[in-house]
Backbone as a printed PyTorch tensor [residue, N CA C, xyz], in Angstrom:
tensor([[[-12.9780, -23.8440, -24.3010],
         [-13.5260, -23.6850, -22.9800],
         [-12.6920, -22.6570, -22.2230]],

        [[-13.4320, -21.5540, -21.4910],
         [-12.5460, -20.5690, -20.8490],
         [-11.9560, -21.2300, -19.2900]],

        [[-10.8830, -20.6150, -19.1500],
         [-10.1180, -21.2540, -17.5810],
         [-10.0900, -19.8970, -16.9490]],

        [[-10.0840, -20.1020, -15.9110],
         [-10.1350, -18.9100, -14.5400],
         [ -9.2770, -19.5360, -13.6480]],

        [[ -8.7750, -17.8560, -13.2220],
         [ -7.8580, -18.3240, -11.8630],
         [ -7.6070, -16.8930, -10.9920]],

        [[ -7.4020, -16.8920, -10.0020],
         [ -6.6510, -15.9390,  -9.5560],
         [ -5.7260, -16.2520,  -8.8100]],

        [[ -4.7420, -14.9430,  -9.4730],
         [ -3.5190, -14.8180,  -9.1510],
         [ -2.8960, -13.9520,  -7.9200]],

        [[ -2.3310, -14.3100,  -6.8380],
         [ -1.4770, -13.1200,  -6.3980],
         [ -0.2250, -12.9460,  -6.7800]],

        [[ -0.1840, -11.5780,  -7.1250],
         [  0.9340, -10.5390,  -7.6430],
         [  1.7190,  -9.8170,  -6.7220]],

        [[  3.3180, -10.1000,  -6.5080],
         [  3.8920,  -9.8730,  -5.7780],
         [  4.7680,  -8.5090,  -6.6050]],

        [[  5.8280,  -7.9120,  -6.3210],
         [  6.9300,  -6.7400,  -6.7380],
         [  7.6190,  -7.8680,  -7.8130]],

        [[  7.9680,  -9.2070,  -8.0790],
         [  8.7760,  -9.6140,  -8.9440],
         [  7.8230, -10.2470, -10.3290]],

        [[  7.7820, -10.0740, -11.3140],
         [  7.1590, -10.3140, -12.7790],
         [  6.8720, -11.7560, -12.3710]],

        [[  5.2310, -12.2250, -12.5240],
         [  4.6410, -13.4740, -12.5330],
         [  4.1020, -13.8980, -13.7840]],

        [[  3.8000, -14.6770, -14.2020],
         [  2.7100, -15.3020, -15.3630],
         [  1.3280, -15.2170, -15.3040]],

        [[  0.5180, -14.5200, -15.6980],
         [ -1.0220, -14.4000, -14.8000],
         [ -1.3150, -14.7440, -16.6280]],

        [[ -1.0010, -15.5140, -17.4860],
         [ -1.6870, -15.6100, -18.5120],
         [ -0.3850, -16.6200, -19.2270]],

        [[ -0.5310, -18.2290, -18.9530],
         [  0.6580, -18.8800, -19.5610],
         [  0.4970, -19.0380, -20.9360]],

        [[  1.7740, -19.2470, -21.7650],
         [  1.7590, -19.1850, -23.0270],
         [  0.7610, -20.8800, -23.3570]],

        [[  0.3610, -20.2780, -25.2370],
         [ -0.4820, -21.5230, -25.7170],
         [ -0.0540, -21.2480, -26.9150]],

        [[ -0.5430, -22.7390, -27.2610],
         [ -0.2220, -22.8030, -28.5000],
         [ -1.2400, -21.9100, -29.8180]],

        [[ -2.0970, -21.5680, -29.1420],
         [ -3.2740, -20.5370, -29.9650],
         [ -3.2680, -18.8300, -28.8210]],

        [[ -3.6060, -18.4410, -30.1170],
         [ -4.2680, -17.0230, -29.7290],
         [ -5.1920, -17.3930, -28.6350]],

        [[ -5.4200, -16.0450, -27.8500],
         [ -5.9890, -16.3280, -26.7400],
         [ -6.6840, -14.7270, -26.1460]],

        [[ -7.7450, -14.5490, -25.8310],
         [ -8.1070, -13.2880, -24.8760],
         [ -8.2050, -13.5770, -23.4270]],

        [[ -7.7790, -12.6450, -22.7920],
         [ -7.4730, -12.4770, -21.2450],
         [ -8.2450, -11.3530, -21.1430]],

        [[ -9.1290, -11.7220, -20.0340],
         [-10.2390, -11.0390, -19.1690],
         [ -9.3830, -10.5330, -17.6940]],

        [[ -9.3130,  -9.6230, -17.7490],
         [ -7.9830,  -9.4180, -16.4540],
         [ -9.2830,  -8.1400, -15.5420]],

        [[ -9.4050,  -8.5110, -14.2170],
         [ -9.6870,  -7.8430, -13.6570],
         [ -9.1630,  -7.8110, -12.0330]],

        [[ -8.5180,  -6.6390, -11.4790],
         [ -7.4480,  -6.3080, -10.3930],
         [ -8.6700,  -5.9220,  -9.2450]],

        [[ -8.3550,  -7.2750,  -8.3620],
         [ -9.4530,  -6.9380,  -7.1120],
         [ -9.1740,  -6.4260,  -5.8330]],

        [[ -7.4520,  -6.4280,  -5.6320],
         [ -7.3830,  -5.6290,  -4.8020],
         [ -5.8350,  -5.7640,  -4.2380]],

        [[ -5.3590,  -4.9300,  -3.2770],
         [ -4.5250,  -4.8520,  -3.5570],
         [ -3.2630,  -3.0720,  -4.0100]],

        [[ -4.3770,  -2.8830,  -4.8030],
         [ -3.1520,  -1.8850,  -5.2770],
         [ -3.1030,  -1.9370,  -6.9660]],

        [[ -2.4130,  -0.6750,  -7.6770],
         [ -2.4750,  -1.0130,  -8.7150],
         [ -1.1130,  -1.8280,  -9.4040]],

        [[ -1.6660,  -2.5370, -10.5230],
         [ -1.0270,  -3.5560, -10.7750],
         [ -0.5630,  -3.3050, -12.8650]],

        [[  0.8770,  -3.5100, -12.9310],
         [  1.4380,  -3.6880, -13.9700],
         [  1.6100,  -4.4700, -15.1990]],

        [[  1.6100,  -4.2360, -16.1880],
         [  1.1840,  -5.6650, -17.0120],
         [  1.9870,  -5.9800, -18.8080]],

        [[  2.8720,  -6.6520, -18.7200],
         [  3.5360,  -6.8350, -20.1270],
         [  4.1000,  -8.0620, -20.2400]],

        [[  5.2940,  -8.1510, -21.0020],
         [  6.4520,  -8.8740, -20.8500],
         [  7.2440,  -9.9920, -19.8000]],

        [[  7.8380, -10.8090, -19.9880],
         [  8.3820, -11.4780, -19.2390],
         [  9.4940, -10.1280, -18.2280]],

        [[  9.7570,  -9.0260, -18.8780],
         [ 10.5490,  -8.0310, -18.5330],
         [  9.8480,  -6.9910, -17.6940]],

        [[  8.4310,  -6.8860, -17.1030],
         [  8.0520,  -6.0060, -17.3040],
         [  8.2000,  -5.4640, -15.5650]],

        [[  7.7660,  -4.1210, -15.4070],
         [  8.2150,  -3.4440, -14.3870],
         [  7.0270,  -2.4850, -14.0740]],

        [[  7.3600,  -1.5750, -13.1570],
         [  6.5470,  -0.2320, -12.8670],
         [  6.7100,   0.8610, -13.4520]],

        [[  7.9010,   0.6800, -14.0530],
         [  8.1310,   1.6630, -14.9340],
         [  8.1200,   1.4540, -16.7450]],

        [[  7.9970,  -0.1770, -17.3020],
         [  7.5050,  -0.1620, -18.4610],
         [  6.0690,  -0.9030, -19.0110]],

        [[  5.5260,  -1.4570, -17.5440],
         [  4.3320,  -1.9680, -17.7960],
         [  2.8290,  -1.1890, -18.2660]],

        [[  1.9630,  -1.6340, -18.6170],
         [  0.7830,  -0.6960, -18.5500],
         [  0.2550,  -1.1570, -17.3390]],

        [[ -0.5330,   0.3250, -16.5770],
         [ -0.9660,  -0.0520, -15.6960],
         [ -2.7600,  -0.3090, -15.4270]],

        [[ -2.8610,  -1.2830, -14.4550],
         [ -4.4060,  -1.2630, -14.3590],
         [ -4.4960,  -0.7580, -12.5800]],

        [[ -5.0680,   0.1440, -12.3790],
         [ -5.3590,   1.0240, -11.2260],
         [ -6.3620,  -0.7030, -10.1270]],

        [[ -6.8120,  -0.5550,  -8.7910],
         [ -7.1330,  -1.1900,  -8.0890],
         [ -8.6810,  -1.5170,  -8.8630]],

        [[ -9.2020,  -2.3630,  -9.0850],
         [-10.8800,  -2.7170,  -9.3160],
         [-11.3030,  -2.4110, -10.5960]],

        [[ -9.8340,  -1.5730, -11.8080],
         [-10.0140,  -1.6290, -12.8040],
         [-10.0920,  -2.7870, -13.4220]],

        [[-10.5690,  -3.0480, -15.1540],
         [-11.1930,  -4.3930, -15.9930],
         [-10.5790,  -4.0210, -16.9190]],

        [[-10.0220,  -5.0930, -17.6270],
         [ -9.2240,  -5.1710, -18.8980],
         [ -9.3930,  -6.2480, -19.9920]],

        [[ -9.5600,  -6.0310, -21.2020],
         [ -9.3970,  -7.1300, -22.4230],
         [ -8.1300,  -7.0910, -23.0270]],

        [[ -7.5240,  -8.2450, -22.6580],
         [ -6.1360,  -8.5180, -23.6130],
         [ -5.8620,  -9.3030, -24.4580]],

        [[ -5.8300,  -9.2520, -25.7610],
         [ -5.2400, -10.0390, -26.8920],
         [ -3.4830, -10.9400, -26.6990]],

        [[ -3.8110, -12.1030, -26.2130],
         [ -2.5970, -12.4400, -26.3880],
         [ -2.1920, -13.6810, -27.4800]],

        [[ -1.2330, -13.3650, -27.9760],
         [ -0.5360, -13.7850, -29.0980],
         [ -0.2340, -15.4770, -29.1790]],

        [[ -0.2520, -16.8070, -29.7010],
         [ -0.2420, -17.6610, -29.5680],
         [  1.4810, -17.7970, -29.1680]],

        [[  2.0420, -18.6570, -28.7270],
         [  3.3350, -18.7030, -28.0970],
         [  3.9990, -17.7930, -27.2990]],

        [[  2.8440, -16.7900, -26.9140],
         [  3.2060, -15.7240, -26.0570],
         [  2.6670, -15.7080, -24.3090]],

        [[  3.1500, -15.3490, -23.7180],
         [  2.7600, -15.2330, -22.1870],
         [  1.9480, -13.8430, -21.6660]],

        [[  1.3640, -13.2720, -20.9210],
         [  1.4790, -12.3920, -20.2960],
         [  1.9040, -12.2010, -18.8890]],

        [[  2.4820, -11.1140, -18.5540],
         [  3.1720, -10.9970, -17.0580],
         [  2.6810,  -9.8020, -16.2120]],

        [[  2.9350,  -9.9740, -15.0950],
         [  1.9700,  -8.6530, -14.0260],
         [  3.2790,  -8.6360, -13.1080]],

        [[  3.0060,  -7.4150, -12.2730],
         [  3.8220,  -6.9750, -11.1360],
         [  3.1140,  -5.8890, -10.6170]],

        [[  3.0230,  -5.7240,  -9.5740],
         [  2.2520,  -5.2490,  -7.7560],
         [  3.2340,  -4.0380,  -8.0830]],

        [[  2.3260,  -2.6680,  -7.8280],
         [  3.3410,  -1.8170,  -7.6980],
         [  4.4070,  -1.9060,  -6.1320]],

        [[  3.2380,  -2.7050,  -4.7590],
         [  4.4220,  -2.2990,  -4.0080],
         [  3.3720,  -3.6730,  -3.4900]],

        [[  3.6960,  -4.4610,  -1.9900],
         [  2.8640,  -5.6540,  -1.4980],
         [  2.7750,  -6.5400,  -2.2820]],

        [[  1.5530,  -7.1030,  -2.2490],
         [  0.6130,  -8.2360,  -3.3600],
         [ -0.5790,  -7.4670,  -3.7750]],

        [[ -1.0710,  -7.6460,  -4.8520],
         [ -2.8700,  -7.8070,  -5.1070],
         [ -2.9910,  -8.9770,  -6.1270]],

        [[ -4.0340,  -8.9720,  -5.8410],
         [ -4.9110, -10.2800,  -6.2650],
         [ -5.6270,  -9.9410,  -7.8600]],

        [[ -5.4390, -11.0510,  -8.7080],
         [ -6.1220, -10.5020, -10.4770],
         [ -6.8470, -11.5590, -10.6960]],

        [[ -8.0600, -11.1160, -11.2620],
         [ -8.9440, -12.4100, -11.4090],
         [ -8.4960, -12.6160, -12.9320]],

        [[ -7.9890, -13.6590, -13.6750],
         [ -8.3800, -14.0950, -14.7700],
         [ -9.2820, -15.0580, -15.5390]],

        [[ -9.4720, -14.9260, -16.8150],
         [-10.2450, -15.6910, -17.2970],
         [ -9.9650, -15.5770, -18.7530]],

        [[ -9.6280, -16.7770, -19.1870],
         [ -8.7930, -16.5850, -20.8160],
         [ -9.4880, -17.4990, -21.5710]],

        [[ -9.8410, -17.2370, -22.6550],
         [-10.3720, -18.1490, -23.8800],
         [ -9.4670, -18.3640, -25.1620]],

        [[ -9.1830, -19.1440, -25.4710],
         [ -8.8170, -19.6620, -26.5210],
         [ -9.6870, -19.0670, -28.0670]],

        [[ -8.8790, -18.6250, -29.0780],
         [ -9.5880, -17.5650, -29.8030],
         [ -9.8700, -18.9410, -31.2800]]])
């Protein structure tokens, strides 16, 4: 069953995709806000990938793995929606 949420994303690395025990796809779409960063428990403005404001994204994430976001500058807001693979 897929779960949804949205997140606000501040300047310090959040969880917008908590780890599971299975593989998982993340439906990531950035509604506003600003553009927004996306990796690692480590991740930054300078090593994240970025998703620009109202851009849509598919992410493969790894079973025992997390994904993390960070606001280039303020907050914006990310809609998720993750399924279990």
């Amino acid at each position: 069953m897929p779960t949804s949420a949205q997140v606000v994303v501040g300047t310090e690395a959040v969880v917008i995709v908590p780890e599971s025990d299975f593989d998982q796809t993340a439906l990531i779409h950035n509604l506003a806000g600003g553009a927004l960063y996306l990796g690692g428990p480590d991740v930054t403005t300078s090593n994240g990938y970025k998703i620009d404001n109202g851009d849509k994204l598919t992410v493969p994430v790894g079973d025992h793995e997390a994904l993390y976001a960070v606001a280039a500058s303020g907050t914006t807001t990310v809609a998720v929606l993750t399924q279990i693979n």
